[in-house]
C-alpha positions in Angstrom: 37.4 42.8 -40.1 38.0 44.6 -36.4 41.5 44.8 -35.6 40.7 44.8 -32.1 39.7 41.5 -32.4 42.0 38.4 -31.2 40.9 35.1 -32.8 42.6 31.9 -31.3 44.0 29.2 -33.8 45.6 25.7 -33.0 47.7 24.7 -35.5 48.3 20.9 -35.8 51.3 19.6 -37.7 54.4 18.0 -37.2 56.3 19.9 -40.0 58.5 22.4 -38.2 59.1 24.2 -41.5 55.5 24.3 -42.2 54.8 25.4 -39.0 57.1 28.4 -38.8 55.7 29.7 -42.0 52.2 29.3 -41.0 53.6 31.2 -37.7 55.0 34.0 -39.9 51.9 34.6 -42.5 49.7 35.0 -39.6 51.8 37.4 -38.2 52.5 39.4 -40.9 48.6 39.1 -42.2 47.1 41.9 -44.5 43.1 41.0 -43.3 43.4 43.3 -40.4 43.1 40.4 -37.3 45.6 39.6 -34.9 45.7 35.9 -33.6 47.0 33.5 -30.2 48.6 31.1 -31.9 49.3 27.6 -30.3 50.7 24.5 -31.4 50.5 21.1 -31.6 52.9 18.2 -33.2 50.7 15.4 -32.8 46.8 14.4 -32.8 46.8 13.5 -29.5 48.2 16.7 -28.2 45.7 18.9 -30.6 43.0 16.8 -29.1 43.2 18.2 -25.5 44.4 21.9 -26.7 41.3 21.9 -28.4 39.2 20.4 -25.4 40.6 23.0 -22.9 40.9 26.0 -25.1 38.1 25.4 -27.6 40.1 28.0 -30.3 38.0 29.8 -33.6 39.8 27.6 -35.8 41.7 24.5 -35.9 44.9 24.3 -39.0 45.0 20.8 -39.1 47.9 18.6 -41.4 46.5 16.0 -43.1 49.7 13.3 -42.9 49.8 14.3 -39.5 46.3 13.6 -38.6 47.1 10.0 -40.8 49.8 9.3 -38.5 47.3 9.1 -35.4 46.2 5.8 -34.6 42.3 7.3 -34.3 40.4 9.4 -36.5 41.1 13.0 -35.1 38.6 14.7 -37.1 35.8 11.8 -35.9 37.2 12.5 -32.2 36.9 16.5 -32.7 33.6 16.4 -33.9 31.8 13.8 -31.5 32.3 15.9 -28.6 30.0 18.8 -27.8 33.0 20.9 -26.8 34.7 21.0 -30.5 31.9 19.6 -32.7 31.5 23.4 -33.9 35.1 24.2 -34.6 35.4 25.0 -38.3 38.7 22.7 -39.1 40.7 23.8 -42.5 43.0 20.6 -43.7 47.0 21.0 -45.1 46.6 18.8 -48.0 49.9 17.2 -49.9 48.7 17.2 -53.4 45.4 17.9 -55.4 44.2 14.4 -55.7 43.9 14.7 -52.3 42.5 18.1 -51.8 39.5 16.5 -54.2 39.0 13.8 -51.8 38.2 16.2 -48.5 35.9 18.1 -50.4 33.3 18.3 -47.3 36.2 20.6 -45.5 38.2 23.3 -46.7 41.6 22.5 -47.8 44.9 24.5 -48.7 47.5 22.7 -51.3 50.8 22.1 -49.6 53.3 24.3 -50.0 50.3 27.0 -48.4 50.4 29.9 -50.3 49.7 33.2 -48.3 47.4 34.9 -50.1 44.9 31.7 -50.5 45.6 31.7 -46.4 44.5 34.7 -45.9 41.3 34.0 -48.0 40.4 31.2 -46.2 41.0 32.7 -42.5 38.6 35.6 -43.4 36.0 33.1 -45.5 35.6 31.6 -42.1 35.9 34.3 -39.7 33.3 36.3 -41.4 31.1 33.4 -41.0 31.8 32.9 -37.5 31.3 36.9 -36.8 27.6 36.9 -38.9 26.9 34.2 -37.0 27.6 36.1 -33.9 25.9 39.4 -35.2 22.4 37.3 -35.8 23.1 35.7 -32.0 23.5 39.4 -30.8 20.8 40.4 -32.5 18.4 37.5 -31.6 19.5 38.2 -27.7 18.5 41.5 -28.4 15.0 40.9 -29.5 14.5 38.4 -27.0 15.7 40.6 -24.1 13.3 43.6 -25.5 10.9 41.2 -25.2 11.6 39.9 -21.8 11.8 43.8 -20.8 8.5 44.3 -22.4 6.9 41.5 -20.5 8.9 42.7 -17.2 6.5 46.2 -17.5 3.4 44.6 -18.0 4.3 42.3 -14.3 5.1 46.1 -12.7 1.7 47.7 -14.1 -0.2 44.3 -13.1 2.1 44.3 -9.5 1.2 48.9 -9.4 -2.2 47.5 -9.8 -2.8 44.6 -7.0 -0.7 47.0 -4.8 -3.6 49.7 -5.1 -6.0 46.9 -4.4 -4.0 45.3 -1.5 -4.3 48.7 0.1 -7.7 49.3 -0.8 -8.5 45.8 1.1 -6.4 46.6 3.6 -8.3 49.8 4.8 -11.5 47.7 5.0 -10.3 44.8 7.2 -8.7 47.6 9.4 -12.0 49.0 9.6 -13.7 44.9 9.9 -10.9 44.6 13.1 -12.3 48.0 14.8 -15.8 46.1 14.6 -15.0 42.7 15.7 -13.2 44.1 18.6 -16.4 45.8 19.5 -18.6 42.9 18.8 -16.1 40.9 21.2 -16.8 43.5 24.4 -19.8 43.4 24.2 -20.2 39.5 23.8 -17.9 39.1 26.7 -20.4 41.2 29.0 -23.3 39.0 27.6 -21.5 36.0 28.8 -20.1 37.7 32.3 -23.6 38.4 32.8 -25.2 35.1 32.0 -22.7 32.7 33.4 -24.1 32.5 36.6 -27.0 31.4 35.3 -25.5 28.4 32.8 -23.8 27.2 35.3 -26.8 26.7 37.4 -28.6 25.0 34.4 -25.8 23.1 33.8 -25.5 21.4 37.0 -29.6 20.8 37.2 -28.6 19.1 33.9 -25.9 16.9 35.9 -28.2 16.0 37.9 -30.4 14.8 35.4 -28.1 12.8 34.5 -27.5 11.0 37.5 -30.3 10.4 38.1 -31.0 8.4 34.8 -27.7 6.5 35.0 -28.7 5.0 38.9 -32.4 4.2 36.8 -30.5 2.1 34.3 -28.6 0.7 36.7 -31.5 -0.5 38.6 -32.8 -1.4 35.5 -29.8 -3.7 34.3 -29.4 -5.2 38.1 -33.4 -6.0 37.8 -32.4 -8.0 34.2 -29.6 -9.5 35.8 -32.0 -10.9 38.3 -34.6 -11.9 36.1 -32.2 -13.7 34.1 -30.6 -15.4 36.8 -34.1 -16.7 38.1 -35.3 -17.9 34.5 -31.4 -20.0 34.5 -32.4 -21.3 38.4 -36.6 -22.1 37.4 -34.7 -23.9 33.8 -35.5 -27.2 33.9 -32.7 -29.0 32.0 -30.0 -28.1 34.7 -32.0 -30.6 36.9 -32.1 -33.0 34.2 -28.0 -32.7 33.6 -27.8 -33.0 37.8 -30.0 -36.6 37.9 -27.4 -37.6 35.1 -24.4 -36.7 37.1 -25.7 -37.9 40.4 -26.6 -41.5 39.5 -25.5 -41.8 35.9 -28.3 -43.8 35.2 -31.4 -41.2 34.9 -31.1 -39.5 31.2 -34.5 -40.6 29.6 -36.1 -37.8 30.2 -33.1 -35.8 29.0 -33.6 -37.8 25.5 -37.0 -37.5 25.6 -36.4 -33.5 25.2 -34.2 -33.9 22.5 -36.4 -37.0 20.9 -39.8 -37.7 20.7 -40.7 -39.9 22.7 -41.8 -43.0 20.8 -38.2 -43.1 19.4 -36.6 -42.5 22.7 -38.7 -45.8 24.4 -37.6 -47.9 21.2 -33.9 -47.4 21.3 -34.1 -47.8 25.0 -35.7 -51.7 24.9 -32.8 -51.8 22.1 -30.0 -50.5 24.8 -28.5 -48.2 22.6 -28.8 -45.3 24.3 -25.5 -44.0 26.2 -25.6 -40.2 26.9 -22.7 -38.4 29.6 -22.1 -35.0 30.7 -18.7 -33.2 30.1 -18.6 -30.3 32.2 -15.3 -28.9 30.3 -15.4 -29.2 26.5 -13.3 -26.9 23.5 -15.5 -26.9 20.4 -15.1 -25.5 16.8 -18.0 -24.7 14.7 -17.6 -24.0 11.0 -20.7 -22.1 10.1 -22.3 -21.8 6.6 -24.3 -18.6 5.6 -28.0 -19.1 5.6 -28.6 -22.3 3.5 -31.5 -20.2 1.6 -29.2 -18.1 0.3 -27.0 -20.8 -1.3 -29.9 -22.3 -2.5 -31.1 -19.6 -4.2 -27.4 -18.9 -5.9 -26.3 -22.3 -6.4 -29.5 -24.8 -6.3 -30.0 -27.7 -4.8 -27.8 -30.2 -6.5 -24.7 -27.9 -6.4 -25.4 -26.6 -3.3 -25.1 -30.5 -1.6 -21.8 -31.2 -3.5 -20.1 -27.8 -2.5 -21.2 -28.6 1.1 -19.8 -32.2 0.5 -16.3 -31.1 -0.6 -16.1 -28.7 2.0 -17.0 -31.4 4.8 -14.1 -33.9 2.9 -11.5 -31.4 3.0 -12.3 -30.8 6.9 -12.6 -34.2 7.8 -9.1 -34.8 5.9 -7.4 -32.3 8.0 -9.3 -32.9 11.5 -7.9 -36.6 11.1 -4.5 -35.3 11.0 -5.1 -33.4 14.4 -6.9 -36.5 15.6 -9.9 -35.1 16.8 -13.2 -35.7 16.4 -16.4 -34.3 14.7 -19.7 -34.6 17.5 -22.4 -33.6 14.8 -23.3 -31.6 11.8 -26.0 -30.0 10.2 -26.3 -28.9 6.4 -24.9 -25.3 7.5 -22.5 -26.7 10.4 -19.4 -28.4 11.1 -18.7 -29.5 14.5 -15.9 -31.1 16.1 -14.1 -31.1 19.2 -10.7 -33.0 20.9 -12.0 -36.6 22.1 -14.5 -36.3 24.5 -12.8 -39.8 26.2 -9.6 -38.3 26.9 -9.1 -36.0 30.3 -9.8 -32.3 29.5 -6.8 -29.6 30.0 -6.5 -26.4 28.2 -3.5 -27.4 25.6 -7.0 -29.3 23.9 -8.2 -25.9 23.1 -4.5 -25.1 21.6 -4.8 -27.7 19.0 -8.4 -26.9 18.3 -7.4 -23.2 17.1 -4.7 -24.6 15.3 -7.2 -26.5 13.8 -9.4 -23.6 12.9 -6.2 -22.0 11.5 -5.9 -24.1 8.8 -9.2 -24.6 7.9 -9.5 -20.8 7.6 -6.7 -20.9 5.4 -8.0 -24.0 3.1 -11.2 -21.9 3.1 -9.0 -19.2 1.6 -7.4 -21.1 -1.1 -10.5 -23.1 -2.2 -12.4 -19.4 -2.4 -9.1 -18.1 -4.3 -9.3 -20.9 -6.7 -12.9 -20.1 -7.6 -12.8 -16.6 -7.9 -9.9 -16.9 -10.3 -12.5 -19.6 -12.6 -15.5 -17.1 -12.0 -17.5 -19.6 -9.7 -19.6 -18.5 -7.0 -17.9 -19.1 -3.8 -19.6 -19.8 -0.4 -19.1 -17.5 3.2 -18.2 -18.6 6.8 -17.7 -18.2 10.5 -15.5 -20.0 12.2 -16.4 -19.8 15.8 -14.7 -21.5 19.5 -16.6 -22.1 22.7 -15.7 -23.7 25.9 -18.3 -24.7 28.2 -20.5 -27.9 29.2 -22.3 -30.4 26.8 -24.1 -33.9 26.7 -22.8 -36.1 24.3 -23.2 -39.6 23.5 -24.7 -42.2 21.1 -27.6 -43.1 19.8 -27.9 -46.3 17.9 -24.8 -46.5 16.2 -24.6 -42.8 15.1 -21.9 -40.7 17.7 -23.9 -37.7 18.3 -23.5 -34.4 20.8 -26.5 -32.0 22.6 -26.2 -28.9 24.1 -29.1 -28.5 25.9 -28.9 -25.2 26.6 -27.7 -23.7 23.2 -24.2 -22.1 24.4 -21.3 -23.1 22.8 -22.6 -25.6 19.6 -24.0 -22.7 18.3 -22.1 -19.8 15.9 -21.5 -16.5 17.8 -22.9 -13.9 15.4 -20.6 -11.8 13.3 -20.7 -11.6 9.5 -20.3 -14.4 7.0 -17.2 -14.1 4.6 -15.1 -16.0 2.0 -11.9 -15.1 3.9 -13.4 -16.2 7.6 -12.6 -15.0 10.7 -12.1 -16.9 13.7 -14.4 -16.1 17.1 -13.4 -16.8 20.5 -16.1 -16.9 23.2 -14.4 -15.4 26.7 -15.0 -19.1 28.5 -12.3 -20.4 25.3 -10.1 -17.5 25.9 -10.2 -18.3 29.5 -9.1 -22.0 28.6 -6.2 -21.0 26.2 -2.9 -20.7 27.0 -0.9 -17.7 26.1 -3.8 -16.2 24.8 -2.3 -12.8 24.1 -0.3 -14.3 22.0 -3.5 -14.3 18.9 -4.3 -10.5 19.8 -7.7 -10.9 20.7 -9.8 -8.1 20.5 -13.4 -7.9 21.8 -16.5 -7.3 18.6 -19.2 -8.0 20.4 -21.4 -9.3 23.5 -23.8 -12.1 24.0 -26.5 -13.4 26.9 -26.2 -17.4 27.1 -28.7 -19.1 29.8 -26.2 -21.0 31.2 -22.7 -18.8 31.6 -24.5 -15.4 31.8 -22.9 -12.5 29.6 -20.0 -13.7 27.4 -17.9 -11.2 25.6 -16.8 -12.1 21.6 -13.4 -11.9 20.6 -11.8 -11.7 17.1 -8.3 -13.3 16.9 -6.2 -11.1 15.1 -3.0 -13.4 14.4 -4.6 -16.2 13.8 
């Protein structure tokens, strides 16, 4: 064993008589070592000399590890620190020296020689194991140092073609720079001549866009004449003007047999509101739910869906002026005075029909049933409305705002505002409408489409 080397050992015992000979053997030793020797008298004060110095070897008394109220060895070797600290145990007699047999032991009183035996048993251990970690450190950094040359040939070779490359984009730069001369005297020399053909271009141009404009003025015209030559407006005005005059009104809608009968039976009572909100739920083409559904399911879906409207619409007390198979049309009492807080309710209206829409579609997508697609669209404008018989019914002669404004059909609607039902809202903005589309109507001319965001 190397004199040179100092090995560290923490002896633990609280036998002052023990401990001084254990102090003199190991100075005195005849295995060629020298030792830094510390001390402890307790378990608890071996614990944390052992944590902070983490020594070759720990002499530990047996009575005086018994006397700890914890299991010292347990403590020692749970902890990454000391778990490989090779512990030799001062045993009182042989019985118990039998018992520890999974760590060495030395018989109290400690003899020197068997001390002696012991410490170099355990140092030689400790310095093969240190020789084979050398060793395996060296391998490992040959290896590393190995790898290291082949990166500086690989690195000795890139750098040969880094210059190579180098040389020929040099060379590529000397062209381009050449290339770029000469194309900026192609275009010195013929910009004169763009910029004449593109202001003949301009021209062109301007002269197309004051064609369309004639063009769209001449339309505007045309359509303003076919509104004037119309002849229901002149109907509408013999209503309003006498309020007796509609026959010939129902006699457009009506054939005219019918309309003659339910005259002789007075049951004919038709009026013109000149400001009207009106919300109409659109199905998708009937054909199409035909086709998925048939005939007999494709009545009782339409019935539930006219139930559940009709059970919400009579909580917001308004009132439905006419359906079809694919509609559902209602509007805020025709009897009561107009004002634009009627259109306010209506939306609120469409709100939560969208939202029932929503659930009910939810509910059958979750069973695997086929679910049907909407529109849900709000107009403002002018309409005849009245009864015939006993049967509440509503016309719009001139097909504005009882009719769906065209967007797609979905099972999670959205809701369409014509501009005249903007224009009627209050704090519009409010909703975020944004504009999808345009539409011609005979009556109010062009009318923008708007989608209401927050709604």
């Amino acid at each position: 064993m190397n004199s040179s080397t100092k090995y560290s050992i923490l002896i633990a015992d609280k036998d002052i008589y023990n401990l001084h000979t254990i102090f003199e053997y190991l100075e005195e030793n005849t295995i060629n070592a020298s030792f830094n020797v510390m001390n402890a008298s307790n378990a608890e004060t071996a614990i944390l000399i052992a944590r902070k110095k983490q020594p070759e070897i720990i002499l530990l008394d047996w009575e005086t590890a018994q006397a700890a109220e914890f299991d010292i060895i347990k403590n020692l070797k749970s902890v990454r620190d000391t778990s490989f600290i090779p512990i030799v145990l001062f045993v009182p007699d042989y019985q118990t020296k039998n018992q520890l047999k999974d760590f060495p032991c030395l018989q109290k009183p400690i003899q020197r020689q068997e001390l002696y035996e012991c410490l170099e048993t355990i140092l030689g251990a400790a310095r093969n194991k240190q020789e084979q970690s050398i060793t395996y450190l060296y391998k490992e950094l040959q290896k590393e140092k190995q790898a290291l040359e082949n990166q500086l040939f690989e690195i000795r070779k890139d750098k040969e073609l880094l210059a190579l490359n180098l040389e020929k984009i040099q060379r590529e730069k000397e062209i381009l720079l050449q290339e770029r001369e000469e194309l900026a005297q192609k275009i010195a020399n013929t910009q004169k001549v763009g910029t004449e053909i593109l202001n003949e271009k301009l021209l062109e141009l301007e002269r197309e866009k004051a064609q369309l404009l004639a063009q769209i003025q001449a339309l505007k015209a045309e359509n303003q004449a076919l509104t004037e030559k119309s002849s229901t407006p002149t109907i509408v005005q013999q209503i309003v003007v006498d309020g007796q005059d509609y026959i010939n009104l129902i006699e457009y809608i009506l054939p005219k047999r019918i309309t003659q009968n339910l005259q002789k039976k007075e049951d004919l009572n038709v009026k013109l509101y000149e400001s009207v909100g009106i919300l109409v739920v659109q199905f998708e083409d009937t054909g199409s739910i035909l086709a998925r559904l048939g005939a007999e399911k494709t009545a009782q879906e339409i019935r539930n869906y006219f139930e559940i409207f009709d059970d919400i619409r009579r909580r917001y007390d308004l009132e439905r002026i006419g359906s079809q198979p694919h509609q559902y049309i209602c509007s805020t009492h025709l009897q009561k005075e107009e004002n634009n807080a009627h259109n306010t309710l209506l939306l609120q209206f469409a709100i939560e029909i969208k939202n029932q829409i929503i659930t009910f579609a939810t509910t059958k997508k979750l069973l695997g049933a086929p679910t049907l697609h909407f529109s849900l669209s709000l107009q403002h404008g002018e309409i005849l409305a009245g009864s015939i018989a006993k049967r509440q019914i509503a016309y719009d002669i001139w097909g504005d705002i009882t009719q769906a404004l065209p967007y797609k059909f979905t099972d999670e609607p959205y809701i369409l505002a014509s501009e005249s039902f903007i224009a009627h809202l209050p704090n519009a903005e409010r909703y975020e409408p944004r504009e999808i589309n345009t539409i011609i109507t005979q009556r109010r001319g062009l009318q923008r489409v708007y989608q209401l965001i927050r709604a």
